[in-house]
N, C-alpha and C positions, 0 to 999 in steps of 0.2 A: 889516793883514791882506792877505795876497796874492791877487790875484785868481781865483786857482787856490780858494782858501778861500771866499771868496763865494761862486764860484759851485756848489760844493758843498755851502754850507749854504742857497739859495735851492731847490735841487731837493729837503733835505731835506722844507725847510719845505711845495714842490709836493705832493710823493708823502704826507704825513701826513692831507691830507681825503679821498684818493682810498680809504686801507685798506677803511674801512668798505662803503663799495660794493664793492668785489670781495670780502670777504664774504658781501655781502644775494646777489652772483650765484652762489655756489654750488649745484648743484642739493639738491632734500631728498635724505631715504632713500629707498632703493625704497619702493613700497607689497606688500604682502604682502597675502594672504586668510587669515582665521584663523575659528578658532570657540572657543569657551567650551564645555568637556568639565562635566558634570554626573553624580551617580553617579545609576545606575537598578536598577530591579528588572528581573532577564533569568532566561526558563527555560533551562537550557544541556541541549542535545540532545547525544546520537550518530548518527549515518549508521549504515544498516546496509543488506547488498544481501539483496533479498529477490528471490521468482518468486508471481506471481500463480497462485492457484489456483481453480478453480470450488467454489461453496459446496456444491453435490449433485452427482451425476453418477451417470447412469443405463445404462448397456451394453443396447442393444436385443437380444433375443435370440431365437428360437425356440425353443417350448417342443414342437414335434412336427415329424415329419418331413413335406416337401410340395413340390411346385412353387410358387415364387411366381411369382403372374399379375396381382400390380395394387400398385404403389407409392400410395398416397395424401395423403401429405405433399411439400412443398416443402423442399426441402435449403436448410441455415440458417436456417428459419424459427423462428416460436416456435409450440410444442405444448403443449397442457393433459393434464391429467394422462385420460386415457380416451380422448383420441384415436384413431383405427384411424389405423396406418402402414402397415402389408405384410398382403395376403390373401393366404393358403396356398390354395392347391386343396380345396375341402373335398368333393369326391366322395368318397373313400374313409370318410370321416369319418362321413357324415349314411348312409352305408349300417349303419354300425358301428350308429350312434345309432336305426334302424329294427330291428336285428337284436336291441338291448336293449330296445327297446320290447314286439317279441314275446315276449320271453322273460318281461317282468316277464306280460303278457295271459296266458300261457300257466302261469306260476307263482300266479296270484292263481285263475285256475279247480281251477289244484290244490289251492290253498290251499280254496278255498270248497269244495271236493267232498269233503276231508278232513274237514273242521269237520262238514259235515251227517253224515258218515257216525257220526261221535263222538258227537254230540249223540244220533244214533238209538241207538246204541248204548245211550246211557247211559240211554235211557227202557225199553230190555229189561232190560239187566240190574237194574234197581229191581224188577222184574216174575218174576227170577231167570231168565229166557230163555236171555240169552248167559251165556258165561263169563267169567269175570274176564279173562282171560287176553287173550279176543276186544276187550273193553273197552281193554283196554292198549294193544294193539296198533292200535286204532281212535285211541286219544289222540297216540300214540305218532310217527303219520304223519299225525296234523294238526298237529302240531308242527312237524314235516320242513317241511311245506309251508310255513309259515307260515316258517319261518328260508330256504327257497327262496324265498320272494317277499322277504324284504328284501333276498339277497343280489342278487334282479334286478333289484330298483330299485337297489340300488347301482352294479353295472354302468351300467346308465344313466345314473344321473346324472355317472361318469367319464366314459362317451360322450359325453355334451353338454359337461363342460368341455373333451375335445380339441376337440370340433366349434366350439367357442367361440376356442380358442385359433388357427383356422387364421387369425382376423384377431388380429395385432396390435398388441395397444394399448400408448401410453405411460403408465410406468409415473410419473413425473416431469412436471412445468412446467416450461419452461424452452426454450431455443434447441439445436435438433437440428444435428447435425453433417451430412457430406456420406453417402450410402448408399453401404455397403460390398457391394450385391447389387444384383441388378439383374431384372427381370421374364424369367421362364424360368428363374432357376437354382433347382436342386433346394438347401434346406437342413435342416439334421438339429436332432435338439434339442441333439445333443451335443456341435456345432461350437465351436471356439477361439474365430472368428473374430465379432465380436457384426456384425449388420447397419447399427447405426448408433449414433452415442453422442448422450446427451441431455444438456447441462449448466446449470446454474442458476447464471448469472453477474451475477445482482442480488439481495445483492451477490455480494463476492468476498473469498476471503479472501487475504491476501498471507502467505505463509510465511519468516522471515527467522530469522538463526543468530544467538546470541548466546553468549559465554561463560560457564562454569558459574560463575565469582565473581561476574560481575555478577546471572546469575540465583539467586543465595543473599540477594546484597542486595533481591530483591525478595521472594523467602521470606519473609526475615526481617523483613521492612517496612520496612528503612532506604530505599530507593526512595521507597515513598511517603509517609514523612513527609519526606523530602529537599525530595518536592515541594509538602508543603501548601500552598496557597493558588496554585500555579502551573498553567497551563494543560498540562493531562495530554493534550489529545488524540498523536495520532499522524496526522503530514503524510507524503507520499509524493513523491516526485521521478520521473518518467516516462524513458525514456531516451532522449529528446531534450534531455535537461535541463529542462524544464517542470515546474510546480508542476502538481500535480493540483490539481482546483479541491474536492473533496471530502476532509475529513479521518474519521479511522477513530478505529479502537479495539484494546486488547490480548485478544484472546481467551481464548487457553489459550496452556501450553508444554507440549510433550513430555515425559512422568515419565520421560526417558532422556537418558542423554549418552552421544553418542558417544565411544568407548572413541578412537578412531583422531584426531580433532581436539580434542575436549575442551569441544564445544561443543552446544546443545544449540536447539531449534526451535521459534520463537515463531511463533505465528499471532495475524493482525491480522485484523481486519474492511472494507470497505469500501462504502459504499454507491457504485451503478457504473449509476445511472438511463440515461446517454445509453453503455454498453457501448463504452466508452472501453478499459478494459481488460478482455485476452483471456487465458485462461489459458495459462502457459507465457511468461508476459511478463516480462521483469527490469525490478525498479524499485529505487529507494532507499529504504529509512522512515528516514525522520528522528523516533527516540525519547524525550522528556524522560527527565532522569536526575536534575536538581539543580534547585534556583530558587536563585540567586546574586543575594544582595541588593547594592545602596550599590556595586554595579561602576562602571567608564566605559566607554563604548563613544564610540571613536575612528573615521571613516573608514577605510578601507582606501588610500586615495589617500596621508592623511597621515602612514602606515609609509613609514619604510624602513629598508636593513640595514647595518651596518655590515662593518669587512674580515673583523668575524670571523661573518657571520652574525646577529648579533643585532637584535633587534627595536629601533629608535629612532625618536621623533619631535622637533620644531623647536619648541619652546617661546618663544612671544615673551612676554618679561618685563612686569614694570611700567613698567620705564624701556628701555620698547620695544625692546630685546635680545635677538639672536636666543642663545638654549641650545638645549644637545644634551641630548636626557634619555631614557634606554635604560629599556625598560617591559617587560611580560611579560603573555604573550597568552596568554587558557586556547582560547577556541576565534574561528572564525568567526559572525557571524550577519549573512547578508544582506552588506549591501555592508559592512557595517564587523566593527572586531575588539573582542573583549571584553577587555576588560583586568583582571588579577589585580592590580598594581602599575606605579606609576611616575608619576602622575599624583595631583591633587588637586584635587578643585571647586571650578571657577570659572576652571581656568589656561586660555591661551591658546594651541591651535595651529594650524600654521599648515598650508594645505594645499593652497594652490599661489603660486607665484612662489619656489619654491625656487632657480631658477636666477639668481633678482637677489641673494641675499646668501647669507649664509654664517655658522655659529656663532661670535658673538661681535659681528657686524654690530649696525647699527643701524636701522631697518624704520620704516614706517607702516603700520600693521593696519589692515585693513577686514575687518569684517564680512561671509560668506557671506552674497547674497542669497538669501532664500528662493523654494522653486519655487511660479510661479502654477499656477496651475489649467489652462492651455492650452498646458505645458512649463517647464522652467526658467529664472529668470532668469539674462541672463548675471552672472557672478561681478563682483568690484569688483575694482579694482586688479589685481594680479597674477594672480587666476584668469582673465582678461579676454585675458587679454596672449599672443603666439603662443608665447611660452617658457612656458607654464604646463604642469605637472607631467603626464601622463596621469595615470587611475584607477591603483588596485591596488597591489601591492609597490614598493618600490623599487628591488625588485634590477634590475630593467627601469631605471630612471629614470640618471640621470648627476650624482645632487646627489653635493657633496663628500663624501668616503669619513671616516672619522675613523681616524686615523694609531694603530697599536697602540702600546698606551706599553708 
């Protein structure tokens, strides 16, 4: 053997204990963050924009004409229902109300001076004295008198309710608006213009539109048997985006649909203790419409889209394998999405460190730590790591796109 041969069968024989250890150096898989999807029971809602309305609402008004000389309420306040708001001048009034008082004094003497005269009468003519005729005419005008004294009590007592009317009162409970008049100006009973409004905004009701097919499924009860055993309230969203902290209820709908959109107006309830909401306010109701058994709800983080738009998530295998598996989203709830299809309890996905591998790769799964009590813990492995995925869709994010076949 040539020494050329030796000494390339001595380096063989070097390099053959070496393989193994530059195997054991190889790094692992990336680690990846995953969670275990399970089916649940989900109410599925609609959004709808509604406008807060007040539950009563009262237009303060005058009922007689007068100067007003004295505001008695605080603008914005809350008012009981008898409250005095506005005194009207009542000089002209209380003279009215003496001039009916005479009248009734003056009709009740006629009245008694007629009656004696009848009565005498009618002790002559038993006696054949007077004549019938005289008798008649004695009854005739104690009558008179007697229908002139009620119409002067009646008088009167109109006198005293104007006289009553020049202060007034609220007609409702409730929180008063700002005054639309002010001390010195003359107002009529007949005026447009109301002196102030009164509204009762606890609670409140929210007014929101709904379409007339959905509102036949509630006719018809398929609505609420959709929802049996699901939670029926009605939540509301504020337009800062905030959750109201109070949930409602369905009231009534309108027996009309409008001709021009086709849709027709549900009132909601809401109880409104700290007058949080004002009427003329836009919010959201968020309304149950279904209860969706044996669903998955996935994160929002762990969507994303592919080139054509479509819903997909990162499936790590049994034999820790990343797949691509395209699902189908009926709506949102909260951070995550509700899924109609694509998934199967108990699978594995992943939902962040998408930027360490790729469908087809080979991963180590860790388990999403759960949030303590004093904030979240940080994630394991790849949700840990500065390449970890942000929240929300994908179409924001940068993972591998999937090539259209």
């Amino acid at each position: 053997m040539s020494r050329l041969a030796r000494l390339l069968s001595f380096l063989l024989v070097a390099l053959v204990p070496l393989a193994p250890h530059a195997q054991e150096g190889a790094p692992p898989p990336p680690a990846v963050t995953v969670i275990a999807v399970e089916p649940q029971n989900v109410t599925l809602t609609t959004t709808l924009p509604g406008r807060v309305a007040a539950s009563a609402e009262a237009e303060v008004r005058p009922q007689v004409n007068g100067i007003v000389i004295e505001r008695l309420y605080e603008e914005g306040g809350e008012v009981e229902t008898g409250d005095a708001l506005y005194r009207i001048d009542p000089a002209s009034y209380e003279a009215t109300v003496e001039q009916a008082r005479a009248r009734v004094s003056q009709a009740e003497a006629q009245a008694g001076a007629t009656a004696r005269e009848a009565a005498r009468l009618q002790e002559l003519q038993a006696g054949n004295i007077v004549s019938e005729r005289a008798l008649d005419d004695a009854i005739a005008a104690r009558d008179e008198a007697a229908a002139g004294l009620q119409l002067a009590r009646a008088q009167l007592n109109a006198a005293e309710i104007e006289l009553s009317h020049t202060t007034i009162r609220a007609r409702l409970s409730g929180r008063i608006g700002l005054s639309q008049t002010s001390q010195g100006a003359l107002v009529t009973a007949s005026q447009a213009q109301p002196l102030a409004v009164i509204r009762r905004i606890d609670p409140v009701y929210v007014d929101v539109t709904q379409s007339a097919a959905e509102l036949l499924r509630w006719r018809r009860g398929e609505t609420q048997q959709a929802l049996a055993g699901a939670d029926g309230t009605v939540r509301l969203t504020l337009a800062d985006g905030t959750d109201y902290a109070h949930t409602g209820r369905l009231n009534a709908a309108e027996p009309k649909v409008d001709p021009q959109t086709g849709v027709v107006t549900l009132r909601m309830q809401f109880a409104n203790p700290d007058l949080l909401l004002l009427p003329g306010m836009y919010v959201q109701v968020e309304m149950p419409v279904e209860k969706a058994e044996d669903v998955i709800l996935v994160p929002q983080e762990a969507v994303q889209r592919d080139r054509r738009g479509r819903p997909i998530v990162w499936v790590v295998t049994d034999a820790d394998t990343v797949e691509e598996r395209a699902i189908e989203i009926i709506q949102d709830r909260d951070s995550d999405w509700v899924l109609e299809a694509g998934l199967e309890p108990g699978e594995r996905i992943m939902v962040a460190g998408f930027q360490k591998t790729a469908p087809g790769g080979t991963v180590t799964p860790e388990p999403r730590a759960e949030a303590h009590g004093d904030g979240a813990a940080p994630e394991a492995g790849g949700a840990a790591d500065a390449d970890a995925e942000p929240g929300g869709d994908a179409e924001a994010q940068s993972a591998p796109e999937t090539a259209e076949q």
